[in-house]
gemmi code that builds the backbone of each chain (N, CA, C; Angstrom):
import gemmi

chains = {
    "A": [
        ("UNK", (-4.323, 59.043, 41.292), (-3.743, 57.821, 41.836), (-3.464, 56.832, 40.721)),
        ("UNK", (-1.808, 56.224, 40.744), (-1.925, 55.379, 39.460), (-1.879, 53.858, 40.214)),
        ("UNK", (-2.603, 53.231, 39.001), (-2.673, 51.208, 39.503), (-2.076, 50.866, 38.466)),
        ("UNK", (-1.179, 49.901, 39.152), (-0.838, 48.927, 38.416), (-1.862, 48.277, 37.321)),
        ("UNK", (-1.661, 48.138, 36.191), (-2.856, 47.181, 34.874), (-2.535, 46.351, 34.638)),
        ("UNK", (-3.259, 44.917, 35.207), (-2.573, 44.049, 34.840), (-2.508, 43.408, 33.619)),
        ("UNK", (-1.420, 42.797, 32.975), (-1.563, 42.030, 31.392), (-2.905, 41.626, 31.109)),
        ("UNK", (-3.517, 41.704, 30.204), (-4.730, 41.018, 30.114), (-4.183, 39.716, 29.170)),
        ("UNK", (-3.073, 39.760, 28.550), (-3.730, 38.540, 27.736), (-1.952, 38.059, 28.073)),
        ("UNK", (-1.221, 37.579, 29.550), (-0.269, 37.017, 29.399), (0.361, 35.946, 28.497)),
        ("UNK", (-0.975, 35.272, 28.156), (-0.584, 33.593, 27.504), (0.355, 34.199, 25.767)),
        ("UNK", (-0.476, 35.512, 25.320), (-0.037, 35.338, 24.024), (1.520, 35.983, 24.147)),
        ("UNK", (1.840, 36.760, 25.446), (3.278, 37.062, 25.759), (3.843, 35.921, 25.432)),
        ("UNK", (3.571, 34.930, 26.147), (4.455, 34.028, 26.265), (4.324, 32.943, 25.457)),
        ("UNK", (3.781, 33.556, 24.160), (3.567, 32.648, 23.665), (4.501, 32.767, 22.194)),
        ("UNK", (4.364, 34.874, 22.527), (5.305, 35.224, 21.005), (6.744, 34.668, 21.337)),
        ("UNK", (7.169, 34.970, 22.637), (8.859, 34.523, 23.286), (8.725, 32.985, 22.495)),
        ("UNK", (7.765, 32.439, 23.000), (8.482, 30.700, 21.987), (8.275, 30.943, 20.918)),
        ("UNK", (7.938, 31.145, 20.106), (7.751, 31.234, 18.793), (9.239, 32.085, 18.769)),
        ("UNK", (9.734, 32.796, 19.432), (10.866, 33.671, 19.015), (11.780, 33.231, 18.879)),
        ("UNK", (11.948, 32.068, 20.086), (13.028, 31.416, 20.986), (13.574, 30.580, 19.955)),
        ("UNK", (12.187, 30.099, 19.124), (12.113, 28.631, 17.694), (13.364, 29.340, 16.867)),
        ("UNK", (12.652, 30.453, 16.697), (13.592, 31.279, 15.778), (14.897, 31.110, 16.081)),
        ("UNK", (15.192, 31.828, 16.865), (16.860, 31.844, 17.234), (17.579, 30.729, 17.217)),
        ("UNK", (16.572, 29.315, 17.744), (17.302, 28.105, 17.395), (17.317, 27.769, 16.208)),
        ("UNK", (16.695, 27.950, 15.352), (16.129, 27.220, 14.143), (16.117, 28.129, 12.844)),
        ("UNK", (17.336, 29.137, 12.644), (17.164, 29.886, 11.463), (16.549, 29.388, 10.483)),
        ("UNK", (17.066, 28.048, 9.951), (16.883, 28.250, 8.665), (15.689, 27.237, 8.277)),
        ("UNK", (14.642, 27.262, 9.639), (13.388, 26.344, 9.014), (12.531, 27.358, 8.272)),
        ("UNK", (12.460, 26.055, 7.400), (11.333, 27.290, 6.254), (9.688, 26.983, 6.906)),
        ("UNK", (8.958, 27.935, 6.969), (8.101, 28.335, 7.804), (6.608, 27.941, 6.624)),
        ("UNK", (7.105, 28.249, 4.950), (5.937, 27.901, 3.984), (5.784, 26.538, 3.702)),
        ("UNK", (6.774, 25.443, 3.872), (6.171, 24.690, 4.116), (5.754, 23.592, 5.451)),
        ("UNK", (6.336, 24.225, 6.345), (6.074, 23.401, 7.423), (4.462, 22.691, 8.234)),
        ("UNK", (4.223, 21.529, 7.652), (3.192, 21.101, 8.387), (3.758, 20.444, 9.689)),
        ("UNK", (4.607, 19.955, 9.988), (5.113, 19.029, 11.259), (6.523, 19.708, 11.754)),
        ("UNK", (6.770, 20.101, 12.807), (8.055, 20.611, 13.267), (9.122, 18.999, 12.990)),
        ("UNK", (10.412, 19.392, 12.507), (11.198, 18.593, 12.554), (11.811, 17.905, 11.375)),
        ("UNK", (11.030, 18.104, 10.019), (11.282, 18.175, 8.864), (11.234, 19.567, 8.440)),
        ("UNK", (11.599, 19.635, 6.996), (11.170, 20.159, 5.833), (12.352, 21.767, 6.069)),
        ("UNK", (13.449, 20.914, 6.514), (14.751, 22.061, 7.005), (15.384, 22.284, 5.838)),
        ("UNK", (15.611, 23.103, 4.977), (16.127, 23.195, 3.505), (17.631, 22.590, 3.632)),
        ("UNK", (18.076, 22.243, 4.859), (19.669, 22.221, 4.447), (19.700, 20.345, 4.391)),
        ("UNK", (18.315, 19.977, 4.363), (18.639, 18.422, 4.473), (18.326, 17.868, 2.929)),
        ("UNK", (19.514, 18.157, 2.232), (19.530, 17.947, 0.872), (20.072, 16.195, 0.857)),
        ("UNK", (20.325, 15.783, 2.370), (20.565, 14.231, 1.570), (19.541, 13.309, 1.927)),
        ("UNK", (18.287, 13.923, 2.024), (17.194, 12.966, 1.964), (16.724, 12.342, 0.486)),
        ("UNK", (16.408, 11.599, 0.321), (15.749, 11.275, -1.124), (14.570, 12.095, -1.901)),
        ("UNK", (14.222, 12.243, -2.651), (12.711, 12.962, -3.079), (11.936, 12.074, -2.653)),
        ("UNK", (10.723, 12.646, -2.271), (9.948, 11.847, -1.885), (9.077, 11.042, -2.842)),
        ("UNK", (8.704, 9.919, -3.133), (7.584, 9.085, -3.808), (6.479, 9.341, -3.462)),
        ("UNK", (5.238, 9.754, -4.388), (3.970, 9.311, -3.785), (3.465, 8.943, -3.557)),
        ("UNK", (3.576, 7.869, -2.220), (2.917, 6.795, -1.905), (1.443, 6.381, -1.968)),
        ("UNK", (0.884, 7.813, -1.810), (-0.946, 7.338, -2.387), (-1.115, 6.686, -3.485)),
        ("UNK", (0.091, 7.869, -4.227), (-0.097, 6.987, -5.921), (-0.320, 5.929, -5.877)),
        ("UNK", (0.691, 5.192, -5.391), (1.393, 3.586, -5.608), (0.440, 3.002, -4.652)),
        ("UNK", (-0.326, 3.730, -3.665), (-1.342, 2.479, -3.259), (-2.707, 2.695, -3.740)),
        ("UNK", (-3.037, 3.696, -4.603), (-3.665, 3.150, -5.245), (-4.165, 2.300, -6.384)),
        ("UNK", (-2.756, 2.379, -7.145), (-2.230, 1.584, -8.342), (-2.292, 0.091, -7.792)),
        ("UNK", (-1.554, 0.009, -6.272), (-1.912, -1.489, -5.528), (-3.107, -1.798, -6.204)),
        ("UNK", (-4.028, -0.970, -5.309), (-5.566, -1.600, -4.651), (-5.760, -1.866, -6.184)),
        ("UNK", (-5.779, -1.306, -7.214), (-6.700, -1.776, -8.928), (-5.782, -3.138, -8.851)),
        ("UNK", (-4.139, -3.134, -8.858), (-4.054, -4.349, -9.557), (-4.488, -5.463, -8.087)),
        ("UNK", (-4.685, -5.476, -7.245), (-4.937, -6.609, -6.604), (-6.430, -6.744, -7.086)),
        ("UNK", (-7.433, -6.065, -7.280), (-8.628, -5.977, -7.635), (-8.598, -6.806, -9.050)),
        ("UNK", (-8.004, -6.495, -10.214), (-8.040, -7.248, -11.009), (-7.504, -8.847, -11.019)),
        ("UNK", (-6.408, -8.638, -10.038), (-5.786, -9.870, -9.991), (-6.736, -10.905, -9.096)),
        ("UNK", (-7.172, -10.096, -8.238), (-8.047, -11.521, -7.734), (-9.247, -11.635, -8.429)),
        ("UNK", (-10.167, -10.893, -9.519), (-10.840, -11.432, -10.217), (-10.173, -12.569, -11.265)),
        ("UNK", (-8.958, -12.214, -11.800), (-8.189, -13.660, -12.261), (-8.529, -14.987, -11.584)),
        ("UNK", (-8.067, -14.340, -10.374), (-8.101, -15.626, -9.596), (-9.164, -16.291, -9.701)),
        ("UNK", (-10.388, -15.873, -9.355), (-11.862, -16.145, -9.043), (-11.939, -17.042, -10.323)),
        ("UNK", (-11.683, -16.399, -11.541), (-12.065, -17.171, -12.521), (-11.697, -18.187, -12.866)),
        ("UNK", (-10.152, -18.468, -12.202), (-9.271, -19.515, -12.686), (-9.613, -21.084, -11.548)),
        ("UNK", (-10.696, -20.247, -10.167), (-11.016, -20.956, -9.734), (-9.918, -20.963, -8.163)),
        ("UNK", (-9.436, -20.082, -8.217), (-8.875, -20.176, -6.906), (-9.353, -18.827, -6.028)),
        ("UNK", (-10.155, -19.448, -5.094), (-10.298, -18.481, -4.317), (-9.996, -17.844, -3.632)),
        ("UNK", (-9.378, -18.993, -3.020), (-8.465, -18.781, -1.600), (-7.545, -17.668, -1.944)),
        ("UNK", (-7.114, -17.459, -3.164), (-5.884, -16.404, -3.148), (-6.654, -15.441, -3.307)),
        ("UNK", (-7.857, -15.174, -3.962), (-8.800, -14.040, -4.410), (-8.803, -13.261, -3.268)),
        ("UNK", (-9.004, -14.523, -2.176), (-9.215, -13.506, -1.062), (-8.369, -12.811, -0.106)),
        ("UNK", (-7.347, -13.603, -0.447), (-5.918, -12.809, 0.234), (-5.504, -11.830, -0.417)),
        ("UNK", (-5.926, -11.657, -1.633), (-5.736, -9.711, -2.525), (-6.155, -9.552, -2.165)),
        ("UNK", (-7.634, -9.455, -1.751), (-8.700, -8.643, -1.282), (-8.422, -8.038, 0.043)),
        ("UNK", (-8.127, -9.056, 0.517), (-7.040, -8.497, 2.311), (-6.868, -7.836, 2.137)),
        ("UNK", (-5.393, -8.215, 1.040), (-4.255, -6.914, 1.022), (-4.220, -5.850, 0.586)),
        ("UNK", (-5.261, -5.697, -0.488), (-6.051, -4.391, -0.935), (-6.490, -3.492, 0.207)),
        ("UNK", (-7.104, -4.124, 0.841), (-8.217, -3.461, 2.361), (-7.307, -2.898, 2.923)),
        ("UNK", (-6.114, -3.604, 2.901), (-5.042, -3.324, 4.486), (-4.591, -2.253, 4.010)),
        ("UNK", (-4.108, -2.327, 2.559), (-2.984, -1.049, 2.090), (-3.673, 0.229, 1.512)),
        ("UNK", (-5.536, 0.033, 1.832), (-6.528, 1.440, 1.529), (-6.762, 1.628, 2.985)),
        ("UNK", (-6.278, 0.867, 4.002), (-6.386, 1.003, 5.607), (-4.703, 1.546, 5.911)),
        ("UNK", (-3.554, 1.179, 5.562), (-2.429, 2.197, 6.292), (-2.494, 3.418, 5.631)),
        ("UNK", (-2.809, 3.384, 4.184), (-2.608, 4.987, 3.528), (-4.006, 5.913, 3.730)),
        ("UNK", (-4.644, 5.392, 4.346), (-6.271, 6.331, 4.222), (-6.843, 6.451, 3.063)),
        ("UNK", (-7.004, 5.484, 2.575), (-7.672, 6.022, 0.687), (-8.581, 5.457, 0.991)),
        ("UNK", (-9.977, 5.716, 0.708), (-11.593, 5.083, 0.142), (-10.882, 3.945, -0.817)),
        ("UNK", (-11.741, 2.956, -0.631), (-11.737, 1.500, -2.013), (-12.479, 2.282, -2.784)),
        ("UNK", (-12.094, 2.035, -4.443), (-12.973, 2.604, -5.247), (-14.755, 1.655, -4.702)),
        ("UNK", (-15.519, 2.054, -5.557), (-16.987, 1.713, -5.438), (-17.181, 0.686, -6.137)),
        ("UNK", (-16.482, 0.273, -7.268), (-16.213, -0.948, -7.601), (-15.838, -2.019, -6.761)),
        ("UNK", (-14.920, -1.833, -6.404), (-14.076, -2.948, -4.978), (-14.938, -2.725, -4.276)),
        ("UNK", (-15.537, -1.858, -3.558), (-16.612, -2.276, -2.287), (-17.976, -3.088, -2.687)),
        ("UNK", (-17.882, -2.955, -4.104), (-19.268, -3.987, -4.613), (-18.814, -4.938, -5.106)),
        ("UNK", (-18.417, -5.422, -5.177), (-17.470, -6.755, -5.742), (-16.444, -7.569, -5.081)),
        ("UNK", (-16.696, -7.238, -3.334), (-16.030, -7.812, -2.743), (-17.119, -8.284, -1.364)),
        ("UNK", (-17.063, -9.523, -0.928), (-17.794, -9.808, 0.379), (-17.281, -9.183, 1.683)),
        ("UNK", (-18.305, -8.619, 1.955), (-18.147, -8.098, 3.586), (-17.558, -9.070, 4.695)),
        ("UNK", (-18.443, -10.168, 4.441), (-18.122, -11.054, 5.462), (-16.793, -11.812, 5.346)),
        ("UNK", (-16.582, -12.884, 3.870), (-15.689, -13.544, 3.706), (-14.490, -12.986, 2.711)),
        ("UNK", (-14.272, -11.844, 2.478), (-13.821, -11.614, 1.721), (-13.337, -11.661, 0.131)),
        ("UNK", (-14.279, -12.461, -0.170), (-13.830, -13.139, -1.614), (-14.326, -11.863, -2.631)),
        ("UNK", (-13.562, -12.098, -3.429), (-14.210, -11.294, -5.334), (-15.314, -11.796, -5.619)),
        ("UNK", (-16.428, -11.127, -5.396), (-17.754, -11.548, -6.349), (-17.536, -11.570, -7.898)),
        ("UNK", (-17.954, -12.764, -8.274), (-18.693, -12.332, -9.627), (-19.569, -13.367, -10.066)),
        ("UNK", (-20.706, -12.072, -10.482), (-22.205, -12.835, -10.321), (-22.290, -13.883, -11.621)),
        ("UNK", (-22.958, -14.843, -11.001), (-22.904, -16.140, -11.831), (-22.072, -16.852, -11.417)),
        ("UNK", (-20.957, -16.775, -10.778), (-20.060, -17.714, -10.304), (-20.229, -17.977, -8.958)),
        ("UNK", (-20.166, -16.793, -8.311), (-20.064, -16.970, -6.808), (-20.443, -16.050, -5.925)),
        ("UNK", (-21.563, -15.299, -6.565), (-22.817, -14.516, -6.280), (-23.848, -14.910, -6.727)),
        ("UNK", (-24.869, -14.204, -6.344), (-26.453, -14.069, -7.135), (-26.665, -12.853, -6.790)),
        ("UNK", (-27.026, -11.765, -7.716), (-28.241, -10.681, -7.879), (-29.261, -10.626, -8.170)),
        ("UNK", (-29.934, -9.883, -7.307), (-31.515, -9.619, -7.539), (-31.912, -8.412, -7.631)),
        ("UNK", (-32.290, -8.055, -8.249), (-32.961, -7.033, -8.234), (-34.284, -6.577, -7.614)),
        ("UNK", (-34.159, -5.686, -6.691), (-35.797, -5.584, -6.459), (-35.860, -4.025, -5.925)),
        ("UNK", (-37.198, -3.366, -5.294), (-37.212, -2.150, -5.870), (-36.576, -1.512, -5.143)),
        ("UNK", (-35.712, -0.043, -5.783), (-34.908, 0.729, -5.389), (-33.625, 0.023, -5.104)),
        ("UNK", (-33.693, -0.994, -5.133), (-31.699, -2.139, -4.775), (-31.627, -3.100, -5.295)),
        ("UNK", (-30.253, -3.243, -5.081), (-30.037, -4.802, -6.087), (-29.577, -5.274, -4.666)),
        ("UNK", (-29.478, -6.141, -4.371), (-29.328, -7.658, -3.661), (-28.099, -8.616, -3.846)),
        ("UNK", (-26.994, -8.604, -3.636), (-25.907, -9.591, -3.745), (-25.745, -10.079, -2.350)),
        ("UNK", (-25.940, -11.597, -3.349), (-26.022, -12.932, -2.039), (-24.537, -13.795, -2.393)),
        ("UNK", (-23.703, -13.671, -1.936), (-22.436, -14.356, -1.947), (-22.799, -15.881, -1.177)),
        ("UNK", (-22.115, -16.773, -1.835), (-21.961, -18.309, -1.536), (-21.882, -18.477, -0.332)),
        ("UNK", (-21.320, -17.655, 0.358), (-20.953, -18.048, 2.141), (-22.224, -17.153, 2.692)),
        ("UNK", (-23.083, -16.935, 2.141), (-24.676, -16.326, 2.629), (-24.545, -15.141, 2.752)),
        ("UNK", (-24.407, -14.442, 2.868), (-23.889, -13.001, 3.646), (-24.701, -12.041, 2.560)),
        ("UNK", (-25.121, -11.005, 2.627), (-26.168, -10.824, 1.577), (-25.454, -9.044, 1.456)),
        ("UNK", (-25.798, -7.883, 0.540), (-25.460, -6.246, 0.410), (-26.095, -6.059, -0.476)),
        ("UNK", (-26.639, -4.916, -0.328), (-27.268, -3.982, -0.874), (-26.538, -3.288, -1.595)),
        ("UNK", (-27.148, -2.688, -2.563), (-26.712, -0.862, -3.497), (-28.144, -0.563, -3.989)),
        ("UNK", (-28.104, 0.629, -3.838), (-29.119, 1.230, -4.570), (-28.708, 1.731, -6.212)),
        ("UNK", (-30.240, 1.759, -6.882), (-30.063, 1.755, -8.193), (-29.112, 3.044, -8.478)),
        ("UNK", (-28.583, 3.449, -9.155), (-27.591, 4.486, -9.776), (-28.459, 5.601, -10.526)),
    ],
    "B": [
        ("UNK", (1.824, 7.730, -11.289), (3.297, 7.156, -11.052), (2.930, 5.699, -11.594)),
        ("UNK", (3.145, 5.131, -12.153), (2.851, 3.663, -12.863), (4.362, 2.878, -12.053)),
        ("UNK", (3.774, 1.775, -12.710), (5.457, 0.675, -11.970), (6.349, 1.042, -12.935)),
        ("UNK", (7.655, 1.635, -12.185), (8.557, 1.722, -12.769), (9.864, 1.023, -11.839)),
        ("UNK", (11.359, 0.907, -12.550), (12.404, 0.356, -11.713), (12.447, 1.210, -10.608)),
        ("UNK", (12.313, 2.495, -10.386), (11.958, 3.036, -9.189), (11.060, 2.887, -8.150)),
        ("UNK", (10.009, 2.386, -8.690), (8.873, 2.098, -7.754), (8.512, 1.247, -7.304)),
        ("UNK", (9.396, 0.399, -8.296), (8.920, -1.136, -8.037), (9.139, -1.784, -6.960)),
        ("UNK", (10.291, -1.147, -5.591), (10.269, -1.841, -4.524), (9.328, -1.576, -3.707)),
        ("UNK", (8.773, -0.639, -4.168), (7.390, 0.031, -3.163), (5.701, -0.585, -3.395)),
        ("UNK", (6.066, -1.109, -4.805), (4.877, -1.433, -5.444), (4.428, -2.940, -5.411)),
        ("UNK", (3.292, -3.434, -5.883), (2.706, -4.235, -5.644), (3.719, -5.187, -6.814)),
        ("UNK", (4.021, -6.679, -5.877), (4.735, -7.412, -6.758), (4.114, -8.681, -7.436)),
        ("UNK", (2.948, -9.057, -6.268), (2.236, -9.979, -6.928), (1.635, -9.654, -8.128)),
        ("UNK", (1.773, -10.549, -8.886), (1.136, -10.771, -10.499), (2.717, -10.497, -11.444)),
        ("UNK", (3.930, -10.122, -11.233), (4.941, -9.935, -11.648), (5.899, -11.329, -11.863)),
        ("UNK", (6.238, -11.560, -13.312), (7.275, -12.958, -13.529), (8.206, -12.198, -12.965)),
        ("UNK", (9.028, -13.102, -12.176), (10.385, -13.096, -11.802), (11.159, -14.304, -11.565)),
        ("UNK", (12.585, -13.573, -11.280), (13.544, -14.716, -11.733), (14.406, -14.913, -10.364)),
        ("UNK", (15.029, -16.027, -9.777), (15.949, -15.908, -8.686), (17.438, -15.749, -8.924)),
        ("UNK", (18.208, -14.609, -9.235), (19.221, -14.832, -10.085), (20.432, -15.080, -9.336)),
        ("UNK", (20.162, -14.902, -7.971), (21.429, -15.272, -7.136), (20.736, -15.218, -5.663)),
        ("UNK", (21.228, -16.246, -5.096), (20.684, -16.923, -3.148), (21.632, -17.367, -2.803)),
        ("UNK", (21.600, -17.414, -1.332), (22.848, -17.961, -0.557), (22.757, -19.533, -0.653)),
        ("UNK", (21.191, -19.806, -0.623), (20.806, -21.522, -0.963), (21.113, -21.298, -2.641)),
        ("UNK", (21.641, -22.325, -2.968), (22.125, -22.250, -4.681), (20.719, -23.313, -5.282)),
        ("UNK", (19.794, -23.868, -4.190), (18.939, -24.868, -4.637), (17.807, -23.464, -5.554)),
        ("UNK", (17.971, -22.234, -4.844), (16.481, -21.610, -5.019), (16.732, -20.529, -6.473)),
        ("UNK", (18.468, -21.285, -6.671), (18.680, -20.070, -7.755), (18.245, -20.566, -9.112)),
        ("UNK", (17.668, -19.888, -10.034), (17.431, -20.138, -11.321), (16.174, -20.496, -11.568)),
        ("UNK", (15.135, -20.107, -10.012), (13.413, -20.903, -10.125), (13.255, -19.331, -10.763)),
        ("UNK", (11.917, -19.655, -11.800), (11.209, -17.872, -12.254), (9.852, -19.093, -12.411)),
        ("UNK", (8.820, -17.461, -12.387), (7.422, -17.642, -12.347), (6.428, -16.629, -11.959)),
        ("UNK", (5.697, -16.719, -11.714), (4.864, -15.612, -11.601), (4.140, -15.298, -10.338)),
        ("UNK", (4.739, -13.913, -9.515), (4.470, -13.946, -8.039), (3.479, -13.951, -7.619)),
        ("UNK", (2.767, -15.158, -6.565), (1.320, -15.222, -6.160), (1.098, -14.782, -5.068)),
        ("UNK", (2.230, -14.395, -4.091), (1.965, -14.369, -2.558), (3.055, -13.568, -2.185)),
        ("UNK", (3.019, -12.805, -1.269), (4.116, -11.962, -0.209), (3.807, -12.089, 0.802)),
        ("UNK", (5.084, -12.562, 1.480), (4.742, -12.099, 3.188), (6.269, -11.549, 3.196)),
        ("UNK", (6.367, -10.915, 4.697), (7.148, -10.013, 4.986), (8.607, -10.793, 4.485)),
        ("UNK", (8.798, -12.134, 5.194), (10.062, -12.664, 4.372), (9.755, -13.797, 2.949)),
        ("UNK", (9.027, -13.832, 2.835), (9.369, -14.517, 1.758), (8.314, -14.165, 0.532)),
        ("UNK", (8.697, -14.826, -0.753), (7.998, -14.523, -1.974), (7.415, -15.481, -2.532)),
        ("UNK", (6.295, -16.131, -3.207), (5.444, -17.469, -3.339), (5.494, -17.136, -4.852)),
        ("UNK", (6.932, -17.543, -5.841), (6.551, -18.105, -6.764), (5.622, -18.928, -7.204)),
        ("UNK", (5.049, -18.793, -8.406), (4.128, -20.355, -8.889), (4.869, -20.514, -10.636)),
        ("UNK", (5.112, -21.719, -10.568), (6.076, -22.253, -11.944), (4.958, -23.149, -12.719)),
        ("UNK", (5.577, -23.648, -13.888), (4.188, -24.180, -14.488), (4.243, -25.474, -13.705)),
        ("UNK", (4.254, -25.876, -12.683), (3.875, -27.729, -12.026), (4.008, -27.211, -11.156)),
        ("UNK", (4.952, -26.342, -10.424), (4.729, -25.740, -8.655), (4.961, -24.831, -8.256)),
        ("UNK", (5.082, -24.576, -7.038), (4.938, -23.603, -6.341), (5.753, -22.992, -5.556)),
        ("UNK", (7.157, -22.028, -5.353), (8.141, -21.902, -4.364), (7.556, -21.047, -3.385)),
        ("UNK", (8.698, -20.970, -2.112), (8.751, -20.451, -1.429), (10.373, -19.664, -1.205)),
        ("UNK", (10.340, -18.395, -1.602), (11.704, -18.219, -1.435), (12.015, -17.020, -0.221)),
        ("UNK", (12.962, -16.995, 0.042), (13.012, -16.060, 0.788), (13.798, -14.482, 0.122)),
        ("UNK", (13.018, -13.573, 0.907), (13.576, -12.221, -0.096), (15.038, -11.926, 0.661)),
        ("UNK", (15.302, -12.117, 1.953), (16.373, -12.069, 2.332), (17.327, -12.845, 1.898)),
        ("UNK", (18.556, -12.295, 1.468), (20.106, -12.805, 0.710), (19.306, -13.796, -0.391)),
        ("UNK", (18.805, -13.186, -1.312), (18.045, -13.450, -2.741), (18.102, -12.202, -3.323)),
        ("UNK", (18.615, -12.831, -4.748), (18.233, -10.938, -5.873), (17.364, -11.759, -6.445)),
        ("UNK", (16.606, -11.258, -7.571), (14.982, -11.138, -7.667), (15.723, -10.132, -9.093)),
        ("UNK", (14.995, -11.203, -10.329), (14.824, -10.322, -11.392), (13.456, -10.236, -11.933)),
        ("UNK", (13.004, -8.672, -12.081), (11.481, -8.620, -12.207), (11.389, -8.519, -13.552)),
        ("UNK", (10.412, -8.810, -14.499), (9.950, -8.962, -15.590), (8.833, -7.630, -15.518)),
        ("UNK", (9.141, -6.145, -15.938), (8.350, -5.310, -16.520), (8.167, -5.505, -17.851)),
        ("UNK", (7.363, -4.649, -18.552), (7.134, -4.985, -19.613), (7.869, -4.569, -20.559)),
        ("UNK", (8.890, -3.436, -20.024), (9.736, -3.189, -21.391), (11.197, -4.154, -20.768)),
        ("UNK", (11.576, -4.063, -19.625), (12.827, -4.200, -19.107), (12.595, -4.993, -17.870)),
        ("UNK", (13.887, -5.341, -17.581), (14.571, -6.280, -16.460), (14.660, -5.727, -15.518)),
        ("UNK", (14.424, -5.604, -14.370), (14.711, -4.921, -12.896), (15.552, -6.221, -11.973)),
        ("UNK", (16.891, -5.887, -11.774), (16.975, -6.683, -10.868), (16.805, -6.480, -9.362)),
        ("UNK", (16.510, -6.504, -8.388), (16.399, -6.215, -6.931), (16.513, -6.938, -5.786)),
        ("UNK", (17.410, -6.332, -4.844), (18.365, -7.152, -3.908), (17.057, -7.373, -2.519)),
        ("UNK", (17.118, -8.811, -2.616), (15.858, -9.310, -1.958), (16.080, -8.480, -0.415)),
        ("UNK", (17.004, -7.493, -0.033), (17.127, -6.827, 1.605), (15.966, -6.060, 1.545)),
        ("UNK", (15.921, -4.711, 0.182), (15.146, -3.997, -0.037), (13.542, -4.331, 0.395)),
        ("UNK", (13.167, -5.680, -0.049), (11.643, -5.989, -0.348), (11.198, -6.559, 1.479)),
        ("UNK", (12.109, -6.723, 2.005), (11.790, -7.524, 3.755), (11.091, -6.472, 4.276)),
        ("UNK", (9.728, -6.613, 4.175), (9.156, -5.573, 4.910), (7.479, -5.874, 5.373)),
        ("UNK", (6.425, -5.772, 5.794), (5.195, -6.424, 5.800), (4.747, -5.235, 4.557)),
        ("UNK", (4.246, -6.175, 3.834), (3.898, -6.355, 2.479), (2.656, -4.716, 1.993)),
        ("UNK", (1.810, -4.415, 3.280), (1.301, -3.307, 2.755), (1.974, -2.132, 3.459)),
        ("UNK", (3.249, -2.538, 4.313), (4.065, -1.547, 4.614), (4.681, -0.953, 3.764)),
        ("UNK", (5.580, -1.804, 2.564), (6.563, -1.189, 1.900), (6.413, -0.195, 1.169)),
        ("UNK", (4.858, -0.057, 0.697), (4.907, 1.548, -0.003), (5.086, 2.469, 0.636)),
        ("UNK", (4.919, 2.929, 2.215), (4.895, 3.450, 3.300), (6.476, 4.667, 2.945)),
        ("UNK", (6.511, 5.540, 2.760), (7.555, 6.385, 3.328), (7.880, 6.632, 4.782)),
        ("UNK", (8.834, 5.698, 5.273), (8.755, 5.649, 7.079), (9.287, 6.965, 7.396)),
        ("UNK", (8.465, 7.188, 8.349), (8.698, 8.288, 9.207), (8.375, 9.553, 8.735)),
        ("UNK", (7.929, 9.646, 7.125), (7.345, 10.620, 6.840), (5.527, 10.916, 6.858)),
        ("UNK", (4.644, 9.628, 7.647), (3.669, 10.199, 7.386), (3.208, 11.395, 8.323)),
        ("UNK", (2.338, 12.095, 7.705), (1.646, 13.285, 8.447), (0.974, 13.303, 9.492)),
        ("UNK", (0.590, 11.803, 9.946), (0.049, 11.662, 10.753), (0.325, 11.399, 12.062)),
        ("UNK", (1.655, 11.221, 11.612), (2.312, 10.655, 13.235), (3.561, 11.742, 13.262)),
    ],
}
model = gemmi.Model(1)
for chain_id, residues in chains.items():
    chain = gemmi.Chain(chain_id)
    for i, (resn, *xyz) in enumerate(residues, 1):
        res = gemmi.Residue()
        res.name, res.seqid = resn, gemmi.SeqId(i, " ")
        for name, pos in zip(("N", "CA", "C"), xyz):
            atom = gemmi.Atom()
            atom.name, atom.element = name, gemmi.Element(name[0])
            atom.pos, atom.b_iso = gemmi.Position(*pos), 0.0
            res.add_atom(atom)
        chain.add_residue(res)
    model.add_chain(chain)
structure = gemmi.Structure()
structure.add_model(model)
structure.setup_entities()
């Protein structure tokens, strides 16, 4: 007596047909580099090359870092702390970590450029140092 | 990638002398100084006694690199300020 068997694994049927279907529409997508459907079609030669934008934001984040220690020193804060923003914001749209420098040399709370003797205090005590910024707000690091 | 005339519309402008070399206001043409501030439209010269406010729209903008002159057509730079490095529409994430 013969039975019918049914598909055991329909989904991947129908799963090679789209993948096929892509094909037939879409000769000439190149398949090695595709992370996102919808780019990376070889015949779109009048796009620009691309820039590396990590690069350039991370090149940002140092010079705003230096530039608002300028600031700090020259006595303006207020702008110190609007690099410091804009540093944060542009290691917040591109996804980059602040170096470890910038996260210690900048207030959590108010944002300003530390620098100790001016507009910090450190302490040292055991296993951490202690930075107390002018607007109170206090951080830790452990010794290195 | 360091600042180059290529990059430079993408790149960070504050801390850069520049020059206003042509505006539709003829008052804002010929201010230079050294850029303290960006917002999406405008650019916060500081001169040695003050301080402008110019706008990057219908303004060219000559930048002071260190070997050379960049001039750049203030349309390019209208953008929120940690946007412009942004390649639109190419990130991976969206």
């Amino acid at each position: 007596m013969r039975r019918e068997v049914p598909d055991p694994f329909p989904l991947v049927k129908q799963l090679q047909g789209g993948i096929f279907w892509l094909f037939t529409k879409f000769p000439n997508y190149d398949l090695t580099s595709a992370s996102s459907f919808g780019r990376h079609f070889p015949d779109a030669d009048t796009v620009p090359p691309m820039t590396d934008e990590a690069t350039i934001a991370r090149e940002r984040i140092e010079r705003l870092q230096s530039l608002a220690r300028e600031a700090v020193q020259a006595g303006n804060e207020e702008r110190a702390r609007s690099y410091v923003r804009r540093a944060r914001r542009v290691a917040e749209r591109h996804r980059l970590r602040l170096p470890r420098s910038f996260e210690r040399s900048t207030c959590d709370a108010c944002d300003t450029y530390l620098l100790h003797g001016h507009n910090a205090r450190s302490r040292t005590q055991s296993g951490h140092v202690v930075i107390t910024c002018d607007c109170g707000s206090q951080s830790r690091y452990p010794y290195d | 990638m360091p600042l180059t005339p290529e990059t430079l519309p993408r790149h960070e402008l504050v801390g850069l002398d520049c020059e206003v070399v042509s505006a539709s206001n003829p008052d804002v043409v010929g201010i230079s100084g050294t850029v303290v501030m960006e917002t999406t439209q405008m650019l916060t010269l500081e001169g040695a006694d003050r301080v402008w406010h110019v706008p990057k729209d219908s303004a060219t903008f000559a930048f002071d690199l260190s070997t050379e002159t960049v001039l750049v057509d203030g349309d390019r730079l209208v953008a929120r300020p940690a946007r412009r490095t942004e390649n639109t529409g190419d990130s991976l994430w969206r």
